[in-house]
VOMI-12027 format. One record per residue: residue in three letters; z, x, y of N, C-alpha, C in turn. Coordinates in pm, 1 decimal. Example, Ala and Ser with C-alpha at 12.3 -4.5 7.8 and 13.67 -1.06 7.14 Angstrom:
<node Ala; <780.0; 1319.0; -569.0>; <780.0; 1230.0; -450.0>; <780.0; 1320.0; -330.0>>
<node Ser; <708.0; 1285.0; -225.0>; <714.0; 1367.0; -106.0>; <787.0; 1290.0; 3.0>>
This chain:
<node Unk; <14898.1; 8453.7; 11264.6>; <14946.3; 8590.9; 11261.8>; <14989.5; 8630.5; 11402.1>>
<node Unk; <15105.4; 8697.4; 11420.6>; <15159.2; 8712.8; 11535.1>; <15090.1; 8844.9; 11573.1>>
<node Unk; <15104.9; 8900.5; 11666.2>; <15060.1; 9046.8; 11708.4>; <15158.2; 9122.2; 11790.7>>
<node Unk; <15205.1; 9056.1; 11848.7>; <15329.4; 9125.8; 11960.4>; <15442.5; 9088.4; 11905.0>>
<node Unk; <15529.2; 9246.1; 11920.6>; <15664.1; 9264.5; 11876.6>; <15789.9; 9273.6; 11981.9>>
<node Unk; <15888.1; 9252.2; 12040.0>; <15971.8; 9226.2; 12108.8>; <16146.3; 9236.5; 12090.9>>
<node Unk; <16184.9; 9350.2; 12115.8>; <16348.6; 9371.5; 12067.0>; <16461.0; 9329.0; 12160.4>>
<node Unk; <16537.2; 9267.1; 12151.4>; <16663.5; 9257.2; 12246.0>; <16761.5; 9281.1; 12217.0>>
<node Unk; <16886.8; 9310.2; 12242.3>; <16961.9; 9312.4; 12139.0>; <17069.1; 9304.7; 12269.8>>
<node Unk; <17241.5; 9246.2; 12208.2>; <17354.1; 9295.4; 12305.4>; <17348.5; 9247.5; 12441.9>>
<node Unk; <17412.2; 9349.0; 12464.7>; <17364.9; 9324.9; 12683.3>; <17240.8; 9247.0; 12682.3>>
<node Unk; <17144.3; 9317.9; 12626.6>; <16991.3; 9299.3; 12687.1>; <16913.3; 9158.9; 12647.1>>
<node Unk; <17012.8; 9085.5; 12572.0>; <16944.6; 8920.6; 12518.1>; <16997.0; 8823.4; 12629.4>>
<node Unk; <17031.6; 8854.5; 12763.5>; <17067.6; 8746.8; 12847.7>; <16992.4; 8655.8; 12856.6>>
<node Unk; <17008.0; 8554.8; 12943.4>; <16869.1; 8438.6; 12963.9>; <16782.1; 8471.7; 13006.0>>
<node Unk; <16777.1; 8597.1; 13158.5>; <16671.8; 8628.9; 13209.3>; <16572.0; 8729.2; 13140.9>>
<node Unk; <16642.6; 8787.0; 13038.2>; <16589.4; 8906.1; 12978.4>; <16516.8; 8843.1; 12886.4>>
<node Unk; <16555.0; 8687.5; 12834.9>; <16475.7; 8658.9; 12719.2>; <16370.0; 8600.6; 12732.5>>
<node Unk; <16417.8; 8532.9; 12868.4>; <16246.7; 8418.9; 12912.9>; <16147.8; 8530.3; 12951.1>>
<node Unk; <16226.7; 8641.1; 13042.8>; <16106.1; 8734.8; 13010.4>; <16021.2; 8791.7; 12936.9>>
<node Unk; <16093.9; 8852.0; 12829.9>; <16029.1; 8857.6; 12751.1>; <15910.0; 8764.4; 12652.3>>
<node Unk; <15967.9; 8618.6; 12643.7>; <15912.8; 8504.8; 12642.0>; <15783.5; 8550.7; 12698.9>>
<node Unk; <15766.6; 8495.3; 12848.4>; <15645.4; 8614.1; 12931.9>; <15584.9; 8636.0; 12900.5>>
<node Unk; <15634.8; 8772.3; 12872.2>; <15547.6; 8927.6; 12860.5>; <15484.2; 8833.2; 12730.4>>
<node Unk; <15502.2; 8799.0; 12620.0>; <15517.5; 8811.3; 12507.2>; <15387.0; 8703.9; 12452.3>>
<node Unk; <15409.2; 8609.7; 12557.2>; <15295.4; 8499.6; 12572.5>; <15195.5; 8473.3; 12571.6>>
<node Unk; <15112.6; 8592.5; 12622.0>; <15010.5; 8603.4; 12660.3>; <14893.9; 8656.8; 12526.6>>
<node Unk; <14927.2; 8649.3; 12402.5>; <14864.6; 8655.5; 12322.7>; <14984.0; 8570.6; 12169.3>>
<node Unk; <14912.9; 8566.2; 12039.3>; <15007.6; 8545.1; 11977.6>; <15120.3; 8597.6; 11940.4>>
<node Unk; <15228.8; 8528.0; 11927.8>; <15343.1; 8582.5; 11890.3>; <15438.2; 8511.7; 11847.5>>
<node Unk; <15509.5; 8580.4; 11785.6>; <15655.5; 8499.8; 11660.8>; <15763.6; 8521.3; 11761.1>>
<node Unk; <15881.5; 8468.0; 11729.9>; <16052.5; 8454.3; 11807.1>; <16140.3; 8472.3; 11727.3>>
<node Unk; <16218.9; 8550.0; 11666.6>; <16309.7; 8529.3; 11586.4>; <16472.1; 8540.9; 11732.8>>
<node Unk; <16526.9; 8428.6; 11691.3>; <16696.6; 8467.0; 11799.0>; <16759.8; 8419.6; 11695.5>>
<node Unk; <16868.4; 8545.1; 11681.7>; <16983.1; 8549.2; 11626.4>; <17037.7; 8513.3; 11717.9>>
<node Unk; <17148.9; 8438.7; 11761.9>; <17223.2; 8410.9; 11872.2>; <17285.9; 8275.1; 11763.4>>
<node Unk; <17461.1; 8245.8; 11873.0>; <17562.8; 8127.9; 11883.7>; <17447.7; 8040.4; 11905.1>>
<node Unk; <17476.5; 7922.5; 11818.5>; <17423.0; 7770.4; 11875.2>; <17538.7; 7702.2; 11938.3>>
<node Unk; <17556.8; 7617.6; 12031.2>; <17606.5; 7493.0; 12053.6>; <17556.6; 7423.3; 12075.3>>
<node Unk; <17661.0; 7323.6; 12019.0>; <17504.5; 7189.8; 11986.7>; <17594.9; 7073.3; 12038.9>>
<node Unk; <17554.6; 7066.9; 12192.8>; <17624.4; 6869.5; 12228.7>; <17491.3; 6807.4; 12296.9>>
<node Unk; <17503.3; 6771.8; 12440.0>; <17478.4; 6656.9; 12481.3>; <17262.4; 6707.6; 12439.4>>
<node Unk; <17169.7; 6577.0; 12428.6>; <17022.7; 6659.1; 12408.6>; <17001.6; 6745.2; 12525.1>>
<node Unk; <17042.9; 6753.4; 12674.3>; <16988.0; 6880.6; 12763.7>; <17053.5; 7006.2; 12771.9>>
<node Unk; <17179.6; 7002.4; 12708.5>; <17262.3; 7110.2; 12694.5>; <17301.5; 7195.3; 12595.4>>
<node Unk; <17241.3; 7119.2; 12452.1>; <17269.6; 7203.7; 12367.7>; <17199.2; 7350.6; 12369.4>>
<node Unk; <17254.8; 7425.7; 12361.5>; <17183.2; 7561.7; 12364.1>; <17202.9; 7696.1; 12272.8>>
<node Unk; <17141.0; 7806.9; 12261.6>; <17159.8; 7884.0; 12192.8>; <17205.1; 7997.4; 12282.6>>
<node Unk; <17329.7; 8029.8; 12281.5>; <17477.0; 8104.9; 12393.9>; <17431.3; 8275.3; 12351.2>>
<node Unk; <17401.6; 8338.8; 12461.2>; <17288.9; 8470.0; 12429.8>; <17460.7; 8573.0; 12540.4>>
<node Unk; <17375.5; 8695.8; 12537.9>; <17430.1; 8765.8; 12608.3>; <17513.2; 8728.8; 12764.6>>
<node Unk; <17616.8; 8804.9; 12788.3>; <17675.1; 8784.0; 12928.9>; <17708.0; 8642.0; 12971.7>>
<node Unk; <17736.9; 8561.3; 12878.4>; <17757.9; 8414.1; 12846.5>; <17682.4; 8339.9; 12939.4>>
<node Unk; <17568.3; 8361.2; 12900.1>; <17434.0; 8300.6; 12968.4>; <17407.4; 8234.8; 12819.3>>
<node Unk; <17310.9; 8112.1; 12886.0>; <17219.1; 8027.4; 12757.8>; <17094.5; 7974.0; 12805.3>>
<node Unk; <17061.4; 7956.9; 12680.4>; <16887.4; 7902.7; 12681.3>; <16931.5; 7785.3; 12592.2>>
<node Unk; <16894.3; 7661.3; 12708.8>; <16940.4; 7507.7; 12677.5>; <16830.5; 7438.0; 12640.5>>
<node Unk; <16792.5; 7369.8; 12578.6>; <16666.3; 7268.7; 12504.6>; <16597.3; 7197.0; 12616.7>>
<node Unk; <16658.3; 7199.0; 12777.2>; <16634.8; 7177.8; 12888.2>; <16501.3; 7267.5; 12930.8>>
<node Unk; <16553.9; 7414.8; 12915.4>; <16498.8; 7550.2; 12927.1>; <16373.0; 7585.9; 12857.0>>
<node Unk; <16427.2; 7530.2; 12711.4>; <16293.0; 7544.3; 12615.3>; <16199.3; 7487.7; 12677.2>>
<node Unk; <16226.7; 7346.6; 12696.1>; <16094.5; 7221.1; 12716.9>; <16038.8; 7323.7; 12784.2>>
<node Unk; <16087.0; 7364.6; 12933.7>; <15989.0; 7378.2; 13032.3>; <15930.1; 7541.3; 13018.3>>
<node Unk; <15943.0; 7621.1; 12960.5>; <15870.7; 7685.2; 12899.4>; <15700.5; 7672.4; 12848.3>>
<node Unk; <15597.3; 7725.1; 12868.1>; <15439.7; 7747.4; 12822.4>; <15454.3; 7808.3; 12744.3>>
<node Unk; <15415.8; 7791.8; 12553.4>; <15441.4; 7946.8; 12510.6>; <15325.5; 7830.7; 12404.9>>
<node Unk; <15207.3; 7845.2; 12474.3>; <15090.1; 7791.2; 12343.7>; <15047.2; 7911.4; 12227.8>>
<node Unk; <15135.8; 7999.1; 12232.6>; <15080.7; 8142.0; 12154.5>; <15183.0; 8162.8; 12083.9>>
<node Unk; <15254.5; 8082.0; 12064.7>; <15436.2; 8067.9; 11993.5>; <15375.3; 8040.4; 11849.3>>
<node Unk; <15329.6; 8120.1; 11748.7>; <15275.7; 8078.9; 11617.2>; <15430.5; 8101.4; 11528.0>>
<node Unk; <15526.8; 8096.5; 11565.4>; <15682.9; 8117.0; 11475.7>; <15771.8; 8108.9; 11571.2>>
<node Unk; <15868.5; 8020.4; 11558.7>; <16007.2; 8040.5; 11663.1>; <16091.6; 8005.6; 11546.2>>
<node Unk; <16182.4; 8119.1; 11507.9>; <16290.4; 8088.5; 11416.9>; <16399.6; 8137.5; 11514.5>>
<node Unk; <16518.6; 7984.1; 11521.8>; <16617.7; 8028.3; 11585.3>; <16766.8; 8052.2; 11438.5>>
<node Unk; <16768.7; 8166.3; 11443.6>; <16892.3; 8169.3; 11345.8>; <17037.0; 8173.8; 11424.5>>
<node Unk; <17086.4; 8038.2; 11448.6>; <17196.6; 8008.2; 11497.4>; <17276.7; 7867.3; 11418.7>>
<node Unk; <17342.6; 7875.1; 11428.1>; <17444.4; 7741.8; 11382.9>; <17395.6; 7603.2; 11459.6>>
<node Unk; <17358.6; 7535.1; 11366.7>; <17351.1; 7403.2; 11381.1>; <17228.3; 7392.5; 11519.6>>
<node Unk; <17108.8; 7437.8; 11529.3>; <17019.9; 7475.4; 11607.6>; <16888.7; 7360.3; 11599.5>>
<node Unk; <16871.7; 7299.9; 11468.2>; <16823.9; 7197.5; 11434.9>; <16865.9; 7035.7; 11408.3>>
<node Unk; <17026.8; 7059.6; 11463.8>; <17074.3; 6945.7; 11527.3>; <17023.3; 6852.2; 11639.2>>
<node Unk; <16988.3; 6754.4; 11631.9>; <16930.6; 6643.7; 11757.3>; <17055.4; 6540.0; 11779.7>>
<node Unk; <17050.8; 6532.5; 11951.4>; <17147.8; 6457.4; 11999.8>; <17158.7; 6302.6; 11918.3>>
<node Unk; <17224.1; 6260.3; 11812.0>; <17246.2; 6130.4; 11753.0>; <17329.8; 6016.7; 11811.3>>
<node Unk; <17244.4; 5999.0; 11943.7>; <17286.4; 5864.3; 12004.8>; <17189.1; 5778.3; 11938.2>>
<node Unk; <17193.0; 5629.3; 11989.3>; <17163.2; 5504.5; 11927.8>; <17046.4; 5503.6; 12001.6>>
<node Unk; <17004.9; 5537.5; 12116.9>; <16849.8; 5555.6; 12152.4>; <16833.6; 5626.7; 12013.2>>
<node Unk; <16665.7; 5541.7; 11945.9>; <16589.4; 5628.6; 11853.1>; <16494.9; 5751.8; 11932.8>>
<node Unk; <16451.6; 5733.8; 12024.2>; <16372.2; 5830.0; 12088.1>; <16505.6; 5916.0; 12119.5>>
<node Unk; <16578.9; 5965.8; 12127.6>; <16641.7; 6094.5; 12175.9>; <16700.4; 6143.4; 12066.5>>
<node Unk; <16707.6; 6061.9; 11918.8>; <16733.0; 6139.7; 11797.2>; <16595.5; 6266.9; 11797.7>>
<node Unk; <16494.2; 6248.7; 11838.0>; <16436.7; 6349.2; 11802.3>; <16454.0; 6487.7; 11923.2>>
<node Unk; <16549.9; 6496.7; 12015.7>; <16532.6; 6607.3; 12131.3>; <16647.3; 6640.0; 12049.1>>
<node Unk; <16616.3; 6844.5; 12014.9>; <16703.7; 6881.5; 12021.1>; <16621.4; 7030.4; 12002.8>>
<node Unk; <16678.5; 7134.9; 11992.3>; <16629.9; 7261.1; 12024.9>; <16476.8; 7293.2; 11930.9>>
<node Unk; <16445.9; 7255.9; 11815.4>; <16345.8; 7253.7; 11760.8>; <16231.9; 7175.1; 11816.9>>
<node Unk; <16314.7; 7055.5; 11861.3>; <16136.3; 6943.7; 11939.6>; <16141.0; 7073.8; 12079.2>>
<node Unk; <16218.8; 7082.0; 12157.6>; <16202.3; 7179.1; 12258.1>; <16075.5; 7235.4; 12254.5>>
<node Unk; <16097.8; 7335.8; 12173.5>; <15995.2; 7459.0; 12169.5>; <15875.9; 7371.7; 12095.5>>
<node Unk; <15866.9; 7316.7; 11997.2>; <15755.6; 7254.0; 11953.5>; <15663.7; 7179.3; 12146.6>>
<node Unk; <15757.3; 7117.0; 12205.1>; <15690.5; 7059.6; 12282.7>; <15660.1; 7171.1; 12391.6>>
<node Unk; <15721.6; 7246.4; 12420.3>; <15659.3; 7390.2; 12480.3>; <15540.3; 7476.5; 12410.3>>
<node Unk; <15502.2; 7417.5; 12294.5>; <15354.0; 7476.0; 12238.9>; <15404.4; 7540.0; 12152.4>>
<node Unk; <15541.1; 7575.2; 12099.9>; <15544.7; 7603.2; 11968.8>; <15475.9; 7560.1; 11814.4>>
<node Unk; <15440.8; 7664.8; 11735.4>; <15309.7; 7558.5; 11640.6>; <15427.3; 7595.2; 11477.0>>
<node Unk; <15561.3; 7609.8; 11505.6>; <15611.3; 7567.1; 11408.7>; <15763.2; 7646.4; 11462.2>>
<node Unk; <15909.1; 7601.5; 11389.5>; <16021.3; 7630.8; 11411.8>; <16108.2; 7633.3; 11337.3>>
<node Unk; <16159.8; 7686.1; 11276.8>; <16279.0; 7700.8; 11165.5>; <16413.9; 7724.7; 11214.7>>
<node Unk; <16481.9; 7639.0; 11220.8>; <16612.1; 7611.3; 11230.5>; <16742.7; 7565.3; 11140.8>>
<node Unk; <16844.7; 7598.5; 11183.7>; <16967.0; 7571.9; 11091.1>; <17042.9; 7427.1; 11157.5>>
<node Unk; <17031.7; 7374.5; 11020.8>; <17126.0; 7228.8; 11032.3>; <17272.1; 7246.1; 11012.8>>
<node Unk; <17331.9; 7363.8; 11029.8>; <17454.4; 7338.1; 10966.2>; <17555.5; 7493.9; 11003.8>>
<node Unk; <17666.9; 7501.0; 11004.9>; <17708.8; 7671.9; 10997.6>; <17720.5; 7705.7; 10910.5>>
<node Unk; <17655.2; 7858.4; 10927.0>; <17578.2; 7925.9; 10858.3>; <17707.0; 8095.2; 10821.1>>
<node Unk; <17691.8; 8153.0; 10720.0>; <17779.1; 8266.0; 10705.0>; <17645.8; 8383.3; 10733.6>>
<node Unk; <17721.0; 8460.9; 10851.0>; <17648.2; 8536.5; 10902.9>; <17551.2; 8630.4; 10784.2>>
<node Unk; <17636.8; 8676.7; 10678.8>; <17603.3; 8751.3; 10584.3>; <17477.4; 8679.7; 10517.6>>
<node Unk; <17494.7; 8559.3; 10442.8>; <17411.9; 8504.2; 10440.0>; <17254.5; 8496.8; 10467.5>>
<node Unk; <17296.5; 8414.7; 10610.8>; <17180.2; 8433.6; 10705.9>; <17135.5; 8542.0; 10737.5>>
<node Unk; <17164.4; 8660.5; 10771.7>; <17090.2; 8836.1; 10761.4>; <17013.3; 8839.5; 10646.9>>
<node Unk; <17074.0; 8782.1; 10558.2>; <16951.4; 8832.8; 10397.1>; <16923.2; 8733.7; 10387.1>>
<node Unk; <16908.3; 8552.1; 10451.7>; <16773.0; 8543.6; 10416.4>; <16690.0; 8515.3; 10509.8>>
<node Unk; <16706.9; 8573.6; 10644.8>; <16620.7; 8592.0; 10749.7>; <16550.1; 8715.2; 10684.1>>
<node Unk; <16576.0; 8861.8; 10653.7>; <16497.4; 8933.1; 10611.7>; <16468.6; 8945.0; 10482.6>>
<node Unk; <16486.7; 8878.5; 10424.7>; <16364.1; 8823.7; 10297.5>; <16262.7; 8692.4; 10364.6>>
<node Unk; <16295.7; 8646.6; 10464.5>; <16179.2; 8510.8; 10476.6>; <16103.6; 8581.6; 10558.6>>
<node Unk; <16121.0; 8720.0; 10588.4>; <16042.3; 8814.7; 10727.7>; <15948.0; 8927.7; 10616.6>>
<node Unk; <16033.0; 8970.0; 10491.2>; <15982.7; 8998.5; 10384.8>; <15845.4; 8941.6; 10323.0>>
<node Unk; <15900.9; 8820.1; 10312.3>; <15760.9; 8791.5; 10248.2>; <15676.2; 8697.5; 10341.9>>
<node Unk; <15714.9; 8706.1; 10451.5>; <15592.1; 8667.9; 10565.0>; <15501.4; 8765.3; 10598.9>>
<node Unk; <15546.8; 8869.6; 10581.2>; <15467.2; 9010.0; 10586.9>; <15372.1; 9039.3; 10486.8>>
<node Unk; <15417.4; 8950.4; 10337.2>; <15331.8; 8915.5; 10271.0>; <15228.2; 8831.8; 10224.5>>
<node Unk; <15212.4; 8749.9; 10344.2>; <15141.8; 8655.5; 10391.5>; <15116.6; 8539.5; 10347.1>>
<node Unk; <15278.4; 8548.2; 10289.9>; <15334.8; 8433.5; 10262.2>; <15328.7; 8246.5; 10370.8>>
<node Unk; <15282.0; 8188.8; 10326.5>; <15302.5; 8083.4; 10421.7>; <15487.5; 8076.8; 10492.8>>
<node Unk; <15502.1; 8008.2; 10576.2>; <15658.4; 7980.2; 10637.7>; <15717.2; 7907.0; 10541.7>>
<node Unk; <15677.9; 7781.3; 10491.6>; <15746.7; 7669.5; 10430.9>; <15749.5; 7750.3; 10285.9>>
<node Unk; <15663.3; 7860.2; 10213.6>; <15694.5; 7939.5; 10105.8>; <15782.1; 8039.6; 10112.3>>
<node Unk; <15792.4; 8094.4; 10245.1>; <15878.7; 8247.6; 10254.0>; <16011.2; 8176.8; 10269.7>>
<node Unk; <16046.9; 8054.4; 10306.1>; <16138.2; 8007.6; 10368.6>; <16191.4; 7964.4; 10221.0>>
<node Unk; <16116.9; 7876.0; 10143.7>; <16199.5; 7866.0; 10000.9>; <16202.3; 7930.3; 9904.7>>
<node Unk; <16092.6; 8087.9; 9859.2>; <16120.4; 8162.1; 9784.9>; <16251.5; 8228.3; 9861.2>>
<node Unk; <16201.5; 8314.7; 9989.0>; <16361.6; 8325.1; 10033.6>; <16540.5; 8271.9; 9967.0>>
<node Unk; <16528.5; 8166.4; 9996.7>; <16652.5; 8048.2; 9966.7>; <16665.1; 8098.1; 9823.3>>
<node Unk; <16574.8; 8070.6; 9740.3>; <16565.3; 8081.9; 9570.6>; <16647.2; 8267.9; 9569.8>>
<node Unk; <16580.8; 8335.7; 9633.2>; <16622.3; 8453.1; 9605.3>; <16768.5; 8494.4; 9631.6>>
<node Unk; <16782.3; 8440.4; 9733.1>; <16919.0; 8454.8; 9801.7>; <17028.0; 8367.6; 9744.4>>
<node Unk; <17011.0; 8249.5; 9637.6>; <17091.6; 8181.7; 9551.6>; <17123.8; 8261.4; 9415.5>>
<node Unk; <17004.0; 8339.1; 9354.6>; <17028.6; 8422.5; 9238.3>; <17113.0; 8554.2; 9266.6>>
<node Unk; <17126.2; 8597.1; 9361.2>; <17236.9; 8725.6; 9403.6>; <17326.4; 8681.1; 9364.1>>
<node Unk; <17392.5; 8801.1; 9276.3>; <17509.5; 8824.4; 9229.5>; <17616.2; 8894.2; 9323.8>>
<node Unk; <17728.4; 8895.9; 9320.8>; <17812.7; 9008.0; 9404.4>; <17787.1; 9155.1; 9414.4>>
<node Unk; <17737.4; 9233.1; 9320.9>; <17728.9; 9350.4; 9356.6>; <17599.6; 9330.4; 9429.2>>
<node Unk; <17457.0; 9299.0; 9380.6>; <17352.4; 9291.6; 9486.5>; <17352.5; 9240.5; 9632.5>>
<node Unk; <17466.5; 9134.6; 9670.2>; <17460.4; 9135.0; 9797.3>; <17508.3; 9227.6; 9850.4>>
<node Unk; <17601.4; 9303.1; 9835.8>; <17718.4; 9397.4; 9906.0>; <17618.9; 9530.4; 9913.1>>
<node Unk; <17506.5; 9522.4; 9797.0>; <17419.2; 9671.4; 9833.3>; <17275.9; 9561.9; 9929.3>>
<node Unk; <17259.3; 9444.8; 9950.0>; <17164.4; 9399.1; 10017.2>; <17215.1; 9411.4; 10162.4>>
<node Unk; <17348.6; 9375.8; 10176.4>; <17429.6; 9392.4; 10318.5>; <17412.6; 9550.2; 10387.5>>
<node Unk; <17455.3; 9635.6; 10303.9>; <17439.7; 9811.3; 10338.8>; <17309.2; 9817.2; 10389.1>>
<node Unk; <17201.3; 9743.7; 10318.6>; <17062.0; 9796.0; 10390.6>; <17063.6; 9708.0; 10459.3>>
<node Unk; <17095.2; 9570.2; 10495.3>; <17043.5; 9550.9; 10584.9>; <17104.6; 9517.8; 10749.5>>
<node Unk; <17238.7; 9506.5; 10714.5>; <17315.2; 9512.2; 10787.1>; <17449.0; 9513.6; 10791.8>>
<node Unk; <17459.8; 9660.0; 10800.9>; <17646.1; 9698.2; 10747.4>; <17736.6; 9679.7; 10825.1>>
<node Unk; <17708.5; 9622.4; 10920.2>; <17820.9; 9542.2; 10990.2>; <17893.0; 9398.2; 10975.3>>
<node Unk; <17830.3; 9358.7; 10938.8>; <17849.5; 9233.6; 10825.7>; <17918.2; 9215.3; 10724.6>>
<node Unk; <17914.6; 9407.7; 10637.2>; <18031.3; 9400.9; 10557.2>; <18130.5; 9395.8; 10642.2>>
<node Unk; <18168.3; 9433.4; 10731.7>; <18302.6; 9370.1; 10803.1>; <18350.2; 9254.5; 10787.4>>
<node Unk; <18300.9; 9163.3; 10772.3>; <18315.6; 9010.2; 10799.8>; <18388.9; 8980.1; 10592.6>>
<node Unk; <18374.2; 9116.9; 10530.7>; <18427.6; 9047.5; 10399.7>; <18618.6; 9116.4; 10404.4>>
<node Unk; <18625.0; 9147.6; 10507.7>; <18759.9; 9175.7; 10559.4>; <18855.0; 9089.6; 10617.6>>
<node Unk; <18778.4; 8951.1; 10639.0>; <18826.2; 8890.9; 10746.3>; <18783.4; 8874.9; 10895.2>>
<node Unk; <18712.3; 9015.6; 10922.6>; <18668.5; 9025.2; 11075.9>; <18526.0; 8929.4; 11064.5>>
<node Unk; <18557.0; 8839.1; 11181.3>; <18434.6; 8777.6; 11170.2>; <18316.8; 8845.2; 11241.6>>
<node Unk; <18229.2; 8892.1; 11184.3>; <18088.3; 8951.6; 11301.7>; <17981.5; 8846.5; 11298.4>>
<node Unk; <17912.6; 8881.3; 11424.1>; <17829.2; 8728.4; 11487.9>; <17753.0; 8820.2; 11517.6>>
<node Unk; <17641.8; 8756.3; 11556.5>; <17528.4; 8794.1; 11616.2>; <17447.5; 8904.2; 11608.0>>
<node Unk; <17472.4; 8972.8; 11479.1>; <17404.9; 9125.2; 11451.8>; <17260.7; 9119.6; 11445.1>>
<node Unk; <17197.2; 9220.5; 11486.0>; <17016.3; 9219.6; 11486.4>; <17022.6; 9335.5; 11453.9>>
<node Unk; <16940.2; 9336.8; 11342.0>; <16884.8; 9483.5; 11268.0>; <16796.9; 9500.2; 11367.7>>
<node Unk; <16819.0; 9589.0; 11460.0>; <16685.8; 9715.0; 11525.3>; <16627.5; 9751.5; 11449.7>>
<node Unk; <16519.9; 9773.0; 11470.6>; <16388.9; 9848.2; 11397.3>; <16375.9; 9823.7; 11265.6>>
<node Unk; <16416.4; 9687.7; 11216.2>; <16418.7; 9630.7; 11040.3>; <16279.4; 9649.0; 11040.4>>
<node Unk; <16268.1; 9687.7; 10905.3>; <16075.1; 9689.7; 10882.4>; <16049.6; 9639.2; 10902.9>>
<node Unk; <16035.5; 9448.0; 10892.4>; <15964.0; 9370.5; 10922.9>; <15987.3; 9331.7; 11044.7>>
<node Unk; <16032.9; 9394.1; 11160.6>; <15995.5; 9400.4; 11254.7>; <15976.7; 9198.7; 11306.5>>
<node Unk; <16090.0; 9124.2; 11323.6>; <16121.1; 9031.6; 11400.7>; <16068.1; 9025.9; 11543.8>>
<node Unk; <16036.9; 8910.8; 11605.4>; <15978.7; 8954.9; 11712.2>; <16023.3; 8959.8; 11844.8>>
<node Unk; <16160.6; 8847.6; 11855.3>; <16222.4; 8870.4; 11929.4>; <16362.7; 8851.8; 11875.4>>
<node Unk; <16428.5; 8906.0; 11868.3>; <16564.6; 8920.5; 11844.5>; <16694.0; 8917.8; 11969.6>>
<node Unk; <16802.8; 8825.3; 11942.9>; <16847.1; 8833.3; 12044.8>; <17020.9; 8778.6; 12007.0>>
<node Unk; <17095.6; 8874.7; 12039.2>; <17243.2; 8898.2; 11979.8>; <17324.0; 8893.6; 12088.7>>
<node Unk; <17439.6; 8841.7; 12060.8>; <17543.7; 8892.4; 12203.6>; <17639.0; 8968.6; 12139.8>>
């Protein structure tokens, strides 16, 4: 169970703003949620591209202390990608071993790109029913299950609550990186450019 809550959003998710918070945040238990761009190349560089085109690189993670990290969900594109050279030991470095090896005690990541809309509803349904004290590996696939049975009109009224900027993106405009402020379930660190 996490205890400390942590908002960033915009401007305020740069690198320095986030390891800080990291920090502050450390010192007892606590969850991570970053919305943020993934890029995903070489294993020390792939990173998740935050505010003021600053990043937090799998370099960055490693060296990070965060033994109080009981959740790091990075919701970014292709974030659970590992560098696939022919060394077998470096198939496993990639932003998920990171934080695991920085004392993370679990990490949920995206293998793949992701439609922002999407990912908003089922980050806050897997935050939904973690609140319900739901295990991760359950909130994470009732989540999925729930978010496959939506029909068109229920997403377009799931988008309004939860993030109506997103309906933009059924225009054509692509929107990235949105963080519901003050969503009930209350994410713990959030971090958007």
């Amino acid at each position: 169970q996490a205890s400390s809550s942590i908002s960033l959003a915009h401007v305020g998710a740069t690198k320095s703003e986030v390891l800080a918070a990291i920090h502050t945040a450390s010192s007892k238990p606590f969850a991570m949620h970053v919305a943020a761009h993934g890029a995903h190349r070489d294993r020390w560089t792939t990173a998740l591209q935050l505010a003021e085109q600053t990043e937090l690189t799998v370099a960055d993670a490693i060296a990070l202390s965060v033994p109080n990290l009981r959740l790091c969900v990075l919701s970014a594109c292709e974030t659970a990608l590992n560098d696939s050279v022919s060394d077998a030991a470096a198939e496993n470095i990639g932003m998920p071993t990171a934080f695991l090896v920085a004392g993370a005690t679990c990490v949920v990541a995206g293998l793949w790109r992701v439609s922002d809309a999407a990912t908003a509803l089922l980050q806050v349904e897997m935050w939904r029913r973690l609140h319900q004290r739901q295990s991760v590996s359950m909130a994470l696939r009732n989540a999925q299950t729930w978010l496959r049975t939506l029909r068109a009109p229920a997403v377009v009224d799931q988008l309004r609550a939860v993030a109506p900027p997103l309906l933009q993106a059924s225009t054509g405009t692509t929107v990235r990186g949105v963080c519901a402020r003050g969503d009930p379930y209350e994410t713990a660190l959030c971090c958007a450019d």
